[in-house]
Every structure is written in C-alpha cells, then in structure tokens.
Steps between C-alpha positions, in 0.01 A plus 500: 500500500561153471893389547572373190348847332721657757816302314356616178528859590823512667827481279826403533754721748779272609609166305734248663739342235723153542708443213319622194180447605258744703402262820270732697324834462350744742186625380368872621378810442647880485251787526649834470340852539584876486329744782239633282359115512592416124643167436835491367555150416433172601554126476242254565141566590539759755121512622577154620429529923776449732594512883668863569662317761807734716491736144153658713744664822559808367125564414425293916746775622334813337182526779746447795596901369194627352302428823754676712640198703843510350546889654341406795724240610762640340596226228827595367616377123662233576219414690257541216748333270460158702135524488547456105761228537506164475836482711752290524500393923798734544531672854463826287118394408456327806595882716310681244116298538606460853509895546193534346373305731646633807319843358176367532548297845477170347716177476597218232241320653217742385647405142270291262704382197654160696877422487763330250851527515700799313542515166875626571748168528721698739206603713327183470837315607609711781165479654552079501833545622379708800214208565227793436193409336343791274189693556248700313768765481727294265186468287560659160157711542551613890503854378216492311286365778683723810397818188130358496502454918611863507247630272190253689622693864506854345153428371377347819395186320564161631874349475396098597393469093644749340566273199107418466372596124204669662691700774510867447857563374505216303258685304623811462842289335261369257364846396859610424626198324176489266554954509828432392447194211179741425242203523200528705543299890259259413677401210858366721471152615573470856730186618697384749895630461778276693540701807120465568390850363274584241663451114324649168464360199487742166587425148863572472425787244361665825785427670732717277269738478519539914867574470459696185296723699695454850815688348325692261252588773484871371400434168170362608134580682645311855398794717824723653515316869514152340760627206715640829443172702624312172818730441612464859478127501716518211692721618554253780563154325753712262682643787556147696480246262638278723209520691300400230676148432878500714840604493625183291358289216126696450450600131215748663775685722761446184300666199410791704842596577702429205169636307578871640148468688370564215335139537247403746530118541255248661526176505208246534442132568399276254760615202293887564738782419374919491730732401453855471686750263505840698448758226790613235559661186445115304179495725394827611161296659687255697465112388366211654599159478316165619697152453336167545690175480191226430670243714595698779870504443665757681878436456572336163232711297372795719859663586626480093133643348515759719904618400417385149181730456696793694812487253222449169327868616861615563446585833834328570841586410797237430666604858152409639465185364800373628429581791206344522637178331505261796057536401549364201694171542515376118655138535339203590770291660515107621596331811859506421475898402511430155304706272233322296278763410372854507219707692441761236173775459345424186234778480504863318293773569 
C-alpha cells in the first residue's frame, strides 16, 4: 500500500486546536476483537500492515515456558514479567534481567540489544551524577533478550546470535506470534526491531486478534500447553506491572493497576498500543485491542486514544479516569504557560 492510500484509510483520532481552528490531527487506526476472533469495531482500514514492535513480548516470552527453560532455571514472575517489559532503567529491572542472567551463567556482556540511557529521569539523572555510563542493562528490552539467552542455553543452541531471524528460537517466536494472530508463519514479515532482534509485521487487525486470543486463550483451538504458557505470562505482567513499564510515569504499569488487572497493557514503538480485555460478564470472550498512531506519536496521541477508547467501551469508571488523567494532558499551552489551545480525541467508536 502506497502512503498516500495509507492516509486515505486511516481517520482522524486526535485533533490539535489553537483558537477556533483545528491546527493538527493525528491520523490512526483502532482494531478491536472479542476471543472468539469476531471483530467488534473498528476505525480506519484495519488490514493495513504495521510493525508489532514491543506489543510482540508477551507472545517472545511464551516459548521461554512452553519449552521448559523457565522451570529449569527457575524464572520467577517477576522475572518473566521483565522479559515482557519494555522497562524503565530502574535498579528494579536492572536486578531482575540481571538475575536471569546470573541463572544461566552469563553476563551483560552476552546481551545483544545495545545500550541507551533509561527512560526513568531519576534513574537516568542519578546515573550522570554518579559519572556512570549505562549499559545494555539500562536498555528498555534487556529482559527480553537475557529471556531469549535463557531459552538459546536450555536448548543448547548458540547464544553469540541469538537475535539472527534464522536462528532456532527466533523461529519458534515466530510460530507463536503468527499461532496467536492465527496467520500462517510465512505470512509475518520479518524486520529488524530497535534492540537488534527480530520484529513482525501483521496487519493490525491481526494484532488485536493476538491479544483477543492471548486473554481469551481458552475460548480458542491454541493447544492446552500454549493456553497455560499464555495465562502465566499474564499472570505475570498483571502481578508486577511495574515490571512491565516502572514504578512512576508508565501508562503500561498504570492501566493495569488502576484497571483491577483486568487489563493486560503493552505498549509499542511507533504510536503501537495492544490491550487486552481479560474476560467479563460485558465480554465473556475477552477483547482485544490494537492502536496505531500513523505518525508515530506516542505521547500527544497514543496515551489519550488509548484512555479515550477504554472509557467509550466502559471499561473505565470516573475514579479511574482521574486517575489516569496526567495521560491525557488536554491543553496546549505557550512559552509563557498560557493556554492557547486544546489536545482533544476526536474519534467515536
């Protein structure tokens, strides 16, 4: 698809207004899907292909159990929760992919996914203010790569390019993503993510459809040790959320515990957002929920869509909202802290 057809079929999600008229818009799409793999509702064309991005760690996390590493070197939840994160640099993530490590007899330095500073200001200053440097721990992803180290050792498979396409347990994270969005392997483009390992590439219907059937895992044909490998990850990112993002300022680690954990939360680069609706009386299947901001946005747009289309399924309460306000900044402000404008959703499902 050309990129001005993908303009055409995205719509309209967040609009920026100065004054009285509407400046800016962020363009996207919203696919969302129950566990028995009907479509809900959508905006925009939703076969349209997109990056899963950081959204895929739940689904990269799944073999690490199903092949028997995690219970052989004894990978606790919190432990399996950073494997699915995309952290924040805190000493908390940085003790929980070290242990993993330690488990397995390797080092940072065995670590693939390259280093950039935290994504936690107070981390991030206190290491400048100590004159440290970071290292691949700090890196948002070092969990996911110390899980996939852990799972090449247990396997006896090579740990020097563990993040090659072709490499053994590279493939057996394809076979569960494209399991899980229930399109054949040959049918997920393979890319290059920004910690080095493989990325896939599905039309974002496919991506709600993953999560759809991630929570609602026992509604559908995934065979029982996957469906039990899928529940216990959840179990995991629901029971230390701040694993999953960090213990300040992470809508992931936010949602999931003023949502109850009744939300599984994953944020993605890119403007990517998967949520997934664990099964209730409203939706006795489970829902999932793919966001794509078209321009990448992941602070003005992302945060509000994904609060806005929450509260339109009323899967939020009042109390909830408010407390997840600071997400949802609504005034556009000048250099002197005046207000000029308004950030404002402009979509409906």
């Amino acid at each position: 698809m050309s990129r001005q057809e993908n303009q055409i079929a995205s719509v309209p999600l967040v609009e920026i207004v100065r004054g009285s008229i509407v400046e800016s818009l962020h363009r996207g799409f919203i696919a969302i899907v129950d566990g028995t793999g009907q479509t809900v509702t959508q905006l925009g064309n939703v076969e349209t292909a997109t990056w899963f991005r950081s959204a895929a760690k739940p689904f990269q996390t799944i073999p690490i159990i199903t092949s028997g590493a995690s219970d052989h070197w004894n990978l606790s939840a919190v432990e399996l929760a950073v494997i699915t994160a995309s952290h924040s640099g805190e000493d908390i993530h940085l003790e929980a992919a070290n242990s993993i490590l330690r488990k397995i007899g390797l080092t940072e330095e065995n670590l693939l996914c390259g280093i950039h500073a935290p994504f936690d200001g107070e981390a991030a200053s206190r290491l400048n203010a100590e004159g440290r440097h970071p290292n691949q721990l700090h890196n948002n992803c070092s969990g996911k790569h110390s899980g996939m180290l852990a799972l090449a050792k247990f396997l006896g498979h090579s740990t020097k390019d563990y993040i090659s396409p072709s490499h053994p347990i590279q493939q057996q994270i394809l076979k569960v993503v494209a399991e899980f969005a229930d399109v054949p392997p040959d049918q997920v483009a393979i890319g290059i993510d920004g910690c080095s390992a493989p990325v896939f590439g599905l039309s974002i219907l496919a991506m709600a459809r993953s999560y759809a059937r991630l929570v609602g895992v026992r509604y559908t044909n995934i065979e029982p040790e996957l469906a039990n490998a899928a529940e216990q990850v959840i179990c995991a990112m629901l029971e230390f959320p701040e694993l999953v993002g960090g213990s300040r300022g992470r809508l992931d680690t936010d949602l999931m515990r003023i949502a109850n954990s009744q939300i599984v939360s994953k944020v993605g680069a890119e403007g990517v957002h998967l949520l997934g609706v664990k099964p209730c009386p409203e939706h006795p299947y489970g829902l999932g929920i793919a966001i794509k901001i078209e321009d990448g946005d992941t602070r003005r747009a992302r945060d509000p869509v994904v609060i806005e289309t929450l509260r339109q399924l009323g899967l939020l309460g009042n109390n909830q909202l408010a407390a997840l306000s600071s997400y949802t900044n609504t005034t556009l402000s000048n250099h002197r802290k005046m207000k000029v404008g308004e950030i404002r959703t402009c979509f409906k499902l």
